[in-house]
N, C-alpha and C positions, 0 to 999 in steps of 0.2 A: 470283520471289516478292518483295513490295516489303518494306523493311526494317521499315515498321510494321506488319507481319504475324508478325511475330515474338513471342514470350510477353517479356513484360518484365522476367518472374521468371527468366529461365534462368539469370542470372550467380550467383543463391545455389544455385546444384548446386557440391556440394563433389569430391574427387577420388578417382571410382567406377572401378571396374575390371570389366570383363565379370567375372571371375574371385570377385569382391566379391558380385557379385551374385545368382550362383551357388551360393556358398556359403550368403550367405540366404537364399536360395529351399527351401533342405533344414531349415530351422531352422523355429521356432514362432513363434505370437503371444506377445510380452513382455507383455502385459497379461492374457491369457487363457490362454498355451498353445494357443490351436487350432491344428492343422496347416493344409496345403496342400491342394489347389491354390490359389490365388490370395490368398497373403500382397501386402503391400503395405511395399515400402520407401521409408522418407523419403531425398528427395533433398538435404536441405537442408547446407551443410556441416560438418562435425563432426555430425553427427546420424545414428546407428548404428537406428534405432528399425525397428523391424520389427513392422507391427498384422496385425490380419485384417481380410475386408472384410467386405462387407455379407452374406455367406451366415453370420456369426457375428453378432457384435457391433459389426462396424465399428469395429473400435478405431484404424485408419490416419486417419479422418475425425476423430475427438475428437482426435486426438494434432496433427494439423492443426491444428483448433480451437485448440485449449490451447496450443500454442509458437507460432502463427502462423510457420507451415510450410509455403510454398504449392505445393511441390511433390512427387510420391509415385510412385513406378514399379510395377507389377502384377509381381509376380516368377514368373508363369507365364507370361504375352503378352509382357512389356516394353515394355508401353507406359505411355507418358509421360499425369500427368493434374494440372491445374494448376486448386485449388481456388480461386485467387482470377479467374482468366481463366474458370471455370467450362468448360473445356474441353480435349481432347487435344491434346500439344503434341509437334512432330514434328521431333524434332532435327535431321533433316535436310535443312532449311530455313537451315539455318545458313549463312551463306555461306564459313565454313570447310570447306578441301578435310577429307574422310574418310580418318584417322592410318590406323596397321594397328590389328589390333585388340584387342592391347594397350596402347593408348593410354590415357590416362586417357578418362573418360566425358564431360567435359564437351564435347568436339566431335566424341562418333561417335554418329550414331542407334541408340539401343537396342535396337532389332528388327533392321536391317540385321545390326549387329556380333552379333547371336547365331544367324542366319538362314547369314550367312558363313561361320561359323565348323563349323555341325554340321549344317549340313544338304547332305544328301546328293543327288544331282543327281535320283532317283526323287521325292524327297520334292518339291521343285520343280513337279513333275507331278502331282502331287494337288493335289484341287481345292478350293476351302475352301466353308464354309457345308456341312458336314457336320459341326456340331458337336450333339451331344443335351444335353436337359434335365433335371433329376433333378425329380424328380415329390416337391412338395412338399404331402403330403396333399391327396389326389381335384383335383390338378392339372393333371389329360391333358388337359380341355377347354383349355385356358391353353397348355400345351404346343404341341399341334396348333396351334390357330391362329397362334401367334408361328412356326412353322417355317413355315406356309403364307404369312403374310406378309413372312417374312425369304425367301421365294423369289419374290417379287415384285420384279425387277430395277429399276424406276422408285421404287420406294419406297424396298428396299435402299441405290440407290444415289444417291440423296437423301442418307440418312444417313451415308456415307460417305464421298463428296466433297462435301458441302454443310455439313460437320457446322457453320462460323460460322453458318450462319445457322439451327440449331436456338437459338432463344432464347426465354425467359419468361419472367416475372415473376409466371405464376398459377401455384398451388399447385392438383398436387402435384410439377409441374414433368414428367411422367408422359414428357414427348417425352425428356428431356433419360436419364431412365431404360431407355427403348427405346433412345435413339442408342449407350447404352454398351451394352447384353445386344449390338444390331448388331453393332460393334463386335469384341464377343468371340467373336459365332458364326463373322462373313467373315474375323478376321485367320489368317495361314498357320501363326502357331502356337499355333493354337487348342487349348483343352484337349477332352479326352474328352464333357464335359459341362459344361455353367455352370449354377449355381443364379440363377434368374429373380428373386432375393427383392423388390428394390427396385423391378421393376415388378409384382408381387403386390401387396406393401404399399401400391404409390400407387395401383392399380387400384379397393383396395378402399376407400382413402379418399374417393375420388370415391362409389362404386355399395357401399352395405351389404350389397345382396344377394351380395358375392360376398364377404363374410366367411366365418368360421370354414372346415370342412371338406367341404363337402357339395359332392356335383357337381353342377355347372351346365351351363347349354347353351354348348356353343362358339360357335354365332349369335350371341347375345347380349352373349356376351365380344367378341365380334370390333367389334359394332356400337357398344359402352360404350367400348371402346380408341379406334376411329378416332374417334367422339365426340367423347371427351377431345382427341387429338391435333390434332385440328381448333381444339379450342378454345383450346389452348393455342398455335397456331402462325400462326393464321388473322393476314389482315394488311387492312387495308381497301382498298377502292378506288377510286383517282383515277378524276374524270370522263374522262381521255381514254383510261385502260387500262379500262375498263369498254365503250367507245364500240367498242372494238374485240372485247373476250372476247365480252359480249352482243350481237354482230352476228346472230347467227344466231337469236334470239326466243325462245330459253331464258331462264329464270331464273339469276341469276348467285346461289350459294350463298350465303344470309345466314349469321351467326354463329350463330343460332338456328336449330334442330332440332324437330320437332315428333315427341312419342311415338309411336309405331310398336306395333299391340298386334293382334292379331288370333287366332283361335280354337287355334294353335298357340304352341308356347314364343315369349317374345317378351321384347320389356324398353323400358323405357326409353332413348330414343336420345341421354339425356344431356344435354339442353337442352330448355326450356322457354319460353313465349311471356315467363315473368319473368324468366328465365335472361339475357335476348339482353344487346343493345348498349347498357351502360349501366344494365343492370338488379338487375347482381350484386355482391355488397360483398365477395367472397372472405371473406378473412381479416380482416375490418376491423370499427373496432366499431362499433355504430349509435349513431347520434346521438340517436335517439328512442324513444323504448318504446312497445309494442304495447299497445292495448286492455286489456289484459286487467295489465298492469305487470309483463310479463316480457320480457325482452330475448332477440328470436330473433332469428338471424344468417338470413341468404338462405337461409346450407348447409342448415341443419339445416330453413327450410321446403321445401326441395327435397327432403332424404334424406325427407319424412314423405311429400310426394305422390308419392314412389316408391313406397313400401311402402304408402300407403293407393291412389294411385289409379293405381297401373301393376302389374296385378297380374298374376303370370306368364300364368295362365289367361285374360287379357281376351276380351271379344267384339271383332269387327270395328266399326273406326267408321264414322262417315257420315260422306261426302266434303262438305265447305262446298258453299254456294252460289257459282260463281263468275261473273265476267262472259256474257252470252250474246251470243249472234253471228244476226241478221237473215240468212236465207239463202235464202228465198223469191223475193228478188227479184235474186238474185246467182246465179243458177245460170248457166252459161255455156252453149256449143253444144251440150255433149255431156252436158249434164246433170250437171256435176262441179260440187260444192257450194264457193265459194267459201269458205275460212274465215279468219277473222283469229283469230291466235295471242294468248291472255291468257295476262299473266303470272299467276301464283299469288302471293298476299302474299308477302313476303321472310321472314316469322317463320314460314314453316311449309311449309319442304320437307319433301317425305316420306322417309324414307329405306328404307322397305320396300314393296312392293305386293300388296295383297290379292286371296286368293284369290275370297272369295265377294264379291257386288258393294254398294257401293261396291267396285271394285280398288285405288283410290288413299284415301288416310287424311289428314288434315290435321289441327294443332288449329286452332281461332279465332285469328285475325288476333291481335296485341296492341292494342287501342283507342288512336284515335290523341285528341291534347288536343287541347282550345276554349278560344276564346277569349270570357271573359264579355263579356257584354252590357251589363252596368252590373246596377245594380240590379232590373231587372224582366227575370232573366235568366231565362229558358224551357227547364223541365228537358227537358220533351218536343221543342223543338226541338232541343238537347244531344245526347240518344240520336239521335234523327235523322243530325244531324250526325255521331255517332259511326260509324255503319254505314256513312257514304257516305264521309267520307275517312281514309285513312289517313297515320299520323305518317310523315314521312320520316324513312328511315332509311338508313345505310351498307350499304353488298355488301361482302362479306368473302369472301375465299379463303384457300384453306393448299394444301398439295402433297397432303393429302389427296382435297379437292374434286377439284386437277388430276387426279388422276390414276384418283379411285374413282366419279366423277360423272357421272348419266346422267340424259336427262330424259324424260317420258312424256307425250303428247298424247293427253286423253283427252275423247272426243267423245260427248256422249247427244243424239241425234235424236229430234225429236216426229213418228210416222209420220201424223199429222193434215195440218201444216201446213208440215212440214221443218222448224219451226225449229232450229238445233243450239245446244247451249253448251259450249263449251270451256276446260281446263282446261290448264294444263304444270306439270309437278308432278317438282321435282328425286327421282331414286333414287340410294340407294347400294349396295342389292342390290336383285335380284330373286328375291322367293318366290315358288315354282311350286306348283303343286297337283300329287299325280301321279295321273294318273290311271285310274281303274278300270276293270272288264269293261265297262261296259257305255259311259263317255265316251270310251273307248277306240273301239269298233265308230262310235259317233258320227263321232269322229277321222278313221279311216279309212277310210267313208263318203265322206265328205267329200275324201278323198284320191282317190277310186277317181274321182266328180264329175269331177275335175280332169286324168282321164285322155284324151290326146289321140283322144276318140273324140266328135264333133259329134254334138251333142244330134237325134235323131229319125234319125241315120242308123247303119246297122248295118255292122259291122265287115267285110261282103263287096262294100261301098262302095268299101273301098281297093283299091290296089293289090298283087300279087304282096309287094312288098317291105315294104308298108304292115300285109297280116298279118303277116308272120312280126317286125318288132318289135312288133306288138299282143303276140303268143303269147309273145314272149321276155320281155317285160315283163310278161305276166300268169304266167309261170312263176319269176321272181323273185319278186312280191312275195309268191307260195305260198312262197317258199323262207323268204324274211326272216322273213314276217308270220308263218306257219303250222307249220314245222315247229317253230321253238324255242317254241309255243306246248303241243304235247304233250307236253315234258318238264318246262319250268318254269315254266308260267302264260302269261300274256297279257306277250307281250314289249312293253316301256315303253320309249321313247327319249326322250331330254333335247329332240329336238325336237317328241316329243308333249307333254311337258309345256309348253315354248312355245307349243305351238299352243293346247292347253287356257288359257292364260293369257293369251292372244291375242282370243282367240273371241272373237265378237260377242253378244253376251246379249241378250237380248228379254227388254223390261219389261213387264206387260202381270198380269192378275191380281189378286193382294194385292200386286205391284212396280211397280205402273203409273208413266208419271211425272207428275209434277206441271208442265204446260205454264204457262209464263208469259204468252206470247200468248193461249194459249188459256183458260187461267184455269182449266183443269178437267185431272182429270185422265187423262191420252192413254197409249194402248201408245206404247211408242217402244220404242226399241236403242240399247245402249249399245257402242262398243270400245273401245281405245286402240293406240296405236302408239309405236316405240321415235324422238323426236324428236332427240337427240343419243347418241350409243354411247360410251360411258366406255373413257377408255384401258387398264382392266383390269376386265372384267365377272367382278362377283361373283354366283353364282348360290346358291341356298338352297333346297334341297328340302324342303317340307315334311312330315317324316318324325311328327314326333310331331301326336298330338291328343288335344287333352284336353277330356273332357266333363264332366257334372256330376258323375259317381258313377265315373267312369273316367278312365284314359288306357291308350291305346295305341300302338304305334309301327305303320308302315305300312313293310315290310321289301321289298317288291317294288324286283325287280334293274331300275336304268334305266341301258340302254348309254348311255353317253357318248361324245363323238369326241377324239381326244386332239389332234389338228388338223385344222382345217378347219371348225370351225364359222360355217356364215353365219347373219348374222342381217337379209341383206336383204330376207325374207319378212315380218319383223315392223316392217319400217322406214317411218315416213311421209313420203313425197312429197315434206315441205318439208323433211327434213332435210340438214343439210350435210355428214353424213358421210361420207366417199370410202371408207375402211377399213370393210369388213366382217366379214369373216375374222378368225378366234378360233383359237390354240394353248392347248393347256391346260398352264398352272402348276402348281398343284398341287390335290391334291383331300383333304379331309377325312372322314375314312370312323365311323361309329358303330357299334359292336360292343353286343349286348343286346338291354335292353328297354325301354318307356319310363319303367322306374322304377331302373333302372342299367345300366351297361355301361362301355363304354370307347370314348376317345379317338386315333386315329394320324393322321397325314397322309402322302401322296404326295406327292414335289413333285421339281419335273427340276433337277437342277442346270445352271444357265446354263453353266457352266462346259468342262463334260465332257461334257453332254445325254444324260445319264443319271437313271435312276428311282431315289429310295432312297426309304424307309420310315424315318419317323419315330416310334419310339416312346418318348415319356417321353426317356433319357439313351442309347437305343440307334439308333444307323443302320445302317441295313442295305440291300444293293444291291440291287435288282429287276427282276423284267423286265418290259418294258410290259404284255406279259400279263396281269401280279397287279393292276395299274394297271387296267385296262381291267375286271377280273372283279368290284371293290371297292364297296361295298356305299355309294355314294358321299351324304354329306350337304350340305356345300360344297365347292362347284369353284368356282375359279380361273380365268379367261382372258383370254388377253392379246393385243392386236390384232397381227396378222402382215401386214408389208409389206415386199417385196423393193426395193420402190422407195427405202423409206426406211435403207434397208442400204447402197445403191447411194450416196446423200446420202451418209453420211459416210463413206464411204469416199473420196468426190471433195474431200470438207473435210479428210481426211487427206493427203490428196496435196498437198495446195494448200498448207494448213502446212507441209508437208516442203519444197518447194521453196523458204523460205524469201527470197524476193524481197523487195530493198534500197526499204521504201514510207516517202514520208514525212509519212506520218501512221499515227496508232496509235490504235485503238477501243476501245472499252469495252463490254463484250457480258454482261446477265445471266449470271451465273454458275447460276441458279436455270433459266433459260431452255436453258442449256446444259449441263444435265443431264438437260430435256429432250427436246432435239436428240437429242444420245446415247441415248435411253431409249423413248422415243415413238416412235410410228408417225407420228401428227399431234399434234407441238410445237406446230404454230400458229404466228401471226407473231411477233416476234421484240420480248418485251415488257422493255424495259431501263423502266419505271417501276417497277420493283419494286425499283427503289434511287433513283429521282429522285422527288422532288417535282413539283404541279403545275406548278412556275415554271421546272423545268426543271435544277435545282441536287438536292445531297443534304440531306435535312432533316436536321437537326442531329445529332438524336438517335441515325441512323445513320454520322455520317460518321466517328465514331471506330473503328466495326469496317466501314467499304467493303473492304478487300482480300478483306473475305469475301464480298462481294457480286457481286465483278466479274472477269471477267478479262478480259487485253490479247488482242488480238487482229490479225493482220496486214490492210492493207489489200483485200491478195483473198481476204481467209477473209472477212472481213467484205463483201463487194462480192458477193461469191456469197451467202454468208443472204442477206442485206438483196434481191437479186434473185431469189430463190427463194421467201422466206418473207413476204417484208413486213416491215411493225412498226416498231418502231424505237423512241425515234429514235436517230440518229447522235450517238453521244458521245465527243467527242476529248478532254474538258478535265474533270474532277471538280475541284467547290467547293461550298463550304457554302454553302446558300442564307440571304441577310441577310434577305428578308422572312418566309422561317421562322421565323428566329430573332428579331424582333420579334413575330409573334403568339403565340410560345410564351410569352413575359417578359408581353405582356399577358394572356394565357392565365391565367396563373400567379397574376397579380397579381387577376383579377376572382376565381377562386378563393378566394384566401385573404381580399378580401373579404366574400365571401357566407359561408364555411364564419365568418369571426368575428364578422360581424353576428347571424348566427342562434346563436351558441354564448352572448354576453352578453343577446339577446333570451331566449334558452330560460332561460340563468339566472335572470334577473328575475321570469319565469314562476313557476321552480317556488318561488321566491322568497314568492311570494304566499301568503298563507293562505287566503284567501279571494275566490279572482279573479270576476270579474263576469260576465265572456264568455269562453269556453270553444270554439272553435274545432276544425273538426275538417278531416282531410287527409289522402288516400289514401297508405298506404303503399305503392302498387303508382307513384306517380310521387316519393315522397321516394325512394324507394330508388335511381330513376333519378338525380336531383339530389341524392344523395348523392353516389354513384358517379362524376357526373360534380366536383363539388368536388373528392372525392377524390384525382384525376387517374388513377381506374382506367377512364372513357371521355372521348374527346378530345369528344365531341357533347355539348352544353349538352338538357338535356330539353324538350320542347316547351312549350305551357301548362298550367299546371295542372288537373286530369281528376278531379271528385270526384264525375262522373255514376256512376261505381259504385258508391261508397257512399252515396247517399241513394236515395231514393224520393219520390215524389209522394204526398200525402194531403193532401187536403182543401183543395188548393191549395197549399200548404206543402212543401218539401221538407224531410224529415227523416233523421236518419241511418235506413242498412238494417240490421236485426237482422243481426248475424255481422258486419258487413261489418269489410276488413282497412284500420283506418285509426290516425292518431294525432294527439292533442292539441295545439294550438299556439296560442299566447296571440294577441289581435287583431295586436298590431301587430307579432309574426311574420308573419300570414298577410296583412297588408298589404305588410310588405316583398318577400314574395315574389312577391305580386298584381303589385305594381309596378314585377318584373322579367321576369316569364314570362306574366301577363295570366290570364285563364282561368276557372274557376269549375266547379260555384258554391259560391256560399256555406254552410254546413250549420254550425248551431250548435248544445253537447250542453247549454248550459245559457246563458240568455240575461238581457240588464239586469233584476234587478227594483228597480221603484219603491221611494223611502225609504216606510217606515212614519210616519204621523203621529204627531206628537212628541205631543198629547195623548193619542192611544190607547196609546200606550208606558208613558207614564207611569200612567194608571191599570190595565196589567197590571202595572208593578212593584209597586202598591199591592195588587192584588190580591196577587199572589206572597208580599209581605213578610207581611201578613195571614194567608196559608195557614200561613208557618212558624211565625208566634206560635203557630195553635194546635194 
């Protein structure tokens, strides 16, 4: 560990004693009195202070605050947590050898030295992440999920060895809240339970709807969490690590999310086409006031079109218009339809898939700018323009995307002319429909089709051997299909609901589709298929449904496979995915009805590869059996490869033997968590600490050791010939041409933000301005954001086609529309830098008054007061 990886605060730790520490730990909060578990003591020297954390009052955090105090020990974990490094610090990193353990504290790691000391060689053997949650009013939904994704090993252990590079600067900092609950669940002396408080509170400043007490959907919590964590961790991407992730004609995740709403519970996915890159002002204040002369922040436009226009009950939406694909004249020998893969706009991955069709959901692109014309600027060529190109915009990824992201090829056929048009459409789960008595007999139907018996010939065709597997196979599926069908209904399996969600749908009717070639409307058939397979598929049964005057829940048992799930029957042809194969992690089960119940999870401990049951603050062992029997709502799964088992175990050998090389690598440490975690890492991407030019951009090179680790020359000679990627880095330095466009960066910023701050005052300046100027707040808010230095992208041209209209030749402003006032020679300064248009004015020059008509209305006036 390099020495600037070290906390720079550790030298004010004063002289602690395991024995010290112990004795606080039985004592109370000095501010409050509250008890234990998890007091907190100042490490600072001379400072005796003992608070509570955040399951009280957080009095440890204010006493920080108040003395500037940057260091604090958890007196039930003992672990180290350093308020100005914003992060856990691990004494032993120290490069002093470890005293005995009565040593003074300042050179023995705190966990070690109490681990040492009382724990017993059994306790060693216990496996961690068996820690429960105390259920903080109607908090099982909240509960279950965070135990289902604290059993997710690629995520888990992200945050564990990755924990430098959890960083943000958005509020409500929600990663940085999850990295610590992690934390408390995997360390080995974990308490009984931990109260979840600080990621409740941050959950629900983000999403209102999960205010006060009421229970909510676990789906929905799950999908608002990863959300958030995305958004807060996501990172952008260089053109050459993009050249490589986007090889395979998927969509690379934008920072923008498009709402997810369909005829079951559902929510907002957290992001919005004004939300994206450059769109959001956080915490910040506007610059300019709205229409109407009230100053609303972004948040608070977001929290309303949550609650106005994401309503839990929504209908399914209709999939965009997307690229089509000529396929008439492209059919090959064998009559396979040649298709070229479209991407879907970057502002609108889906992240759920629907059950009835549309299957996939989008919202509208965000409108990309123009550039004016001059004065005889053409609204109608404007919009035009609008539809045809789009703003370019940044690809964003987080360890969420890596690790939750999947994508879907979805193809609608005109059965007239064949045209196809195709769509890829990013998911992060997948909702199933499950299906009924009678899509059920459909199902399999269709299965029985597929039975190896040739169409027109009967089964005394075969051979001797060839009946008796017909008859053994048709005495099976009697067994499967039919007997568990007499006791508890129509038996359901997770791969019927695949299949139902799979199915190919015939348009045709009141669905017909609307052919472009053909200009009329044609039956066609719709399906899709699975184009990339996510390193951990989340699945979502559609259990509840709610109608106008009802809701109900659909309680039908569907077996699940706890391993072995393939999903090479749903995969399309062009995909790149070698791993198909699914172990299940954990499953989230609903007890009730759909107007209450209750929340648990199942999930295997990686550890021990054992089942426990998750309830609220209790765990309990299980056998697979209770697993398999469980009335399952979301499941977990996570790709299985021995191959990749096989990998590190030969990167561990390699390391071991420790050979004298003379050169030393530098290897994503983000990448190599990966390696370790993944089935398919992928090649081997060190841009996610370099810049384009090939150096560390500035702004990270003061936390790199958390970014990197050393590596030996044949640990590194093996990746690098296994996996690809790259590139080779022997040398870390700050890149100098970084560091020059960030200082002009910096400096065109606070030009613009000051021209317009002494323009705007001048404005309001006026009593009675002449010309009055109008400006889409859907692009100041961009050119906010970007002054601000909350997005590194300057906003494109100015975009006022959605607030006016055409009339009468004229464009005028649009009744409603969301814009804001700015004096001319505002909107000239800005013209001047981003171009654009058009013009729209709310009040324009008028002519002086003739000085003799003037004067004989004063004369009239003074005349009316005489009499």
């Amino acid at each position: 560990m390099a020495e600037q990886d070290l906390c720079p605060h550790l030298d004010s730790i004063g002289e602690v004693t395991k024995e010290d520490l112990l004795q606080k730990s039985k004592g109370t909060c000095q501010s409050c009195g509250a008890g234990g578990p998890n007091l907190w003591a100042c490490l600072q020297n001379d400072c005796p202070y003992v608070g509570c954390g955040e399951s009280y009052s957080d009095h440890s955090t204010l006493h920080s605050q108040a003395k500037k105090h940057n260091l604090t020990v958890n007196l039930t974990t003992f672990r180290i947590w350093c308020y100005v490094c914003e992060r856990e610090v691990f004494l032993e990193h120290r490069p002093a050898l470890v005293p005995p353990v009565g040593h003074p504290l300042k050179a023995v790691p705190i966990a070690v030295a109490e681990e040492e000391g009382s724990e017993s060689e059994e306790d060693e053997l216990k496996p961690r992440g068996l820690t429960g949650m105390k259920n903080i009013g109607n908090s099982c939904y909240m509960n279950a999920a965070l135990q289902a994704l604290s059993n997710c090993p690629p995520l888990t252990q992200f945050f564990l060895d990755c924990s430098g590079l959890v960083r943000t600067d958005k509020k409500p900092a929600l990663c940085k809240s999850y990295q610590k609950l992690i934390s408390e669940l995997w360390h080995k002396k974990r308490p009984s339970y931990v109260v979840p408080t600080s990621l409740s509170h941050g959950i629900k400043l983000v999403n209102p709807m999960f205010r006060g007490y009421a229970q909510q959907d676990t789906q929905e919590f799950l999908r608002c969490l990863m959300d958030q964590l995305h958004e807060e961790l996501k990172e952008p991407l260089t053109e050459c690590s993009m050249s490589g992730e986007g090889s395979d004609g998927e969509e690379i995740r934008d920072g923008e999310r498009s709402p997810s709403e369909d005829e079951f519970l559902s929510c907002d996915s957290g992001s919005s086409s004004d939300r994206g890159e450059g769109g959001g002002l956080g915490d910040g204040e506007l610059l300019l006031q709205d229409d109407t002369g009230g100053v609303i922040s972004e948040k608070e436009r977001l929290k309303e079109r949550r609650v106005s226009g994401s309503p839990l009950r929504g209908g399914s939406q209709e999939m965009d218009e997307d690229a089509d694909v000529d396929t008439a004249a492209e059919e090959g020998p064998d009559n396979e339809v040649s298709m070229t893969q479209t991407q879907s706009t970057p502002c609108s991955p889906v992240r759920t898939l629907q059950e009835l069709h549309p299957k996939l959901s989008s919202s509208p692109p965000r409108s990309s700018p123009l550039r004016s014309a001059g004065p005889a600027y053409s609204f109608k060529k404007a919009q035009l323009l609008l539809s045809a190109r789009k703003k370019k915009q940044s690809h964003y990824r987080s360890v969420i995307s890596d690790i939750f992201d999947g994508s879907i090829l979805s193809l609608v056929q005109c059965l007239t002319c064949d045209r196809v048009s195709t769509t890829v459409e990013t998911f992060q789960d997948l909702s199933l429909p499950i299906p009924g008595k009678e899509d059920l007999a459909k199902l399999h139907s269709s299965i029985h089709q597929n039975l190896p018996v040739k169409t027109g010939v009967c089964p005394d065709t075969y051979s001797s051997q060839g009946w008796i597997s017909y008859i053994m196979d048709s005495i099976r599926r009697f067994v499967v299909s039919c007997i568990p069908t007499w006791f508890w209904g129509p038996m359901v399996t997770l791969e019927d609901c695949l299949a139902a969600f799979f199915a190919a749908d015939e348009l045709k009717g009141d669905n017909m589709y609307s052919c472009e070639r053909c200009k009329k409307l044609r039956n066609g058939v719709k399906y899709c298929k699975v184009l990339r397979l996510p390193e951990i598929l989340c699945i979502h049964l559609k259990r509840f449904r709610h109608e106008v005057m009802y809701s109900f829940k659909i309680s039908s048992h569907v077996s699940f496979p706890l391993e072995g799930l393939d999903m090479r029957p749903f995969l399309a042809k062009e995909s790149p995915s070698q791993v198909t194969t699914y172990d299940l992690l954990s499953v989230i089960c609903h007890h009730g009805t759909a107007g209450s119940g209750h929340y648990i999870a199942y999930c295997q401990n990686v550890i021990n590869g054992q089942w426990y049951e998750f309830d609220d603050q209790y765990v309990t062992e299980v056998h697979e059996t209770v697993v398999q029997n469980a009335e399952a709502y979301v499941l977990f799964y996570r790709k299985s490869s021995e191959e990749s088992v096989r990998e590190r175990q030969k990167v561990v050998a390699l390391a071991n033997m420790k050979e004298p090389s003379l050169l030393q690598f530098y290897i994503s440490r983000e990448w190599l968590n990966k390696f370790n975690t993944f089935a398919e890492p992928g090649p081997i991407s060190n841009h996610t600490f370099l810049c384009q030019h090939g150096g560390i951009p500035p702004n990270k090179y003061h936390y790199i050791d958390d970014l990197v680790v050393i590596v030996p020359q044949n640990v590194w000679e093996y990746l690098y010939n296994s996996f690809g990627g790259g590139p080779a880095v022997n040398h870390l330095y700050m890149c100098a041409i970084c560091q020059v466009e960030i200082e002009a960066l910096a400096k065109r910023r606070k030009m613009e933000i000051d021209t317009f701050i002494k323009l705007n005052k001048e404005f309001q300046a006026e009593e009675a301005p002449t010309v009055i100027l109008c400006i889409s707040m859907q692009w100041f808010r961009e050119w906010e954001s970007f002054v601000k230095g909350k997005d590194n992208e300057p906003p494109g041209p100015i975009d006022n086609s959605k607030i006016g209209v055409m009339k009468g030749g004229h464009i005028q402003l649009k009744q409603g529309a969301d814009y804001g006032q700015i004096s001319e020679e505002t909107w000239q300064y800005l013209l001047g830098i981003y171009g654009g248009g058009p013009e729209i004015a709310v009040r324009q020059t008028v002519a002086p008054a003739d000085p003799d008509s003037l004067h004989g209305e004063r004369k009239i006036e003074a005349e009316t007061r005489a009499l």
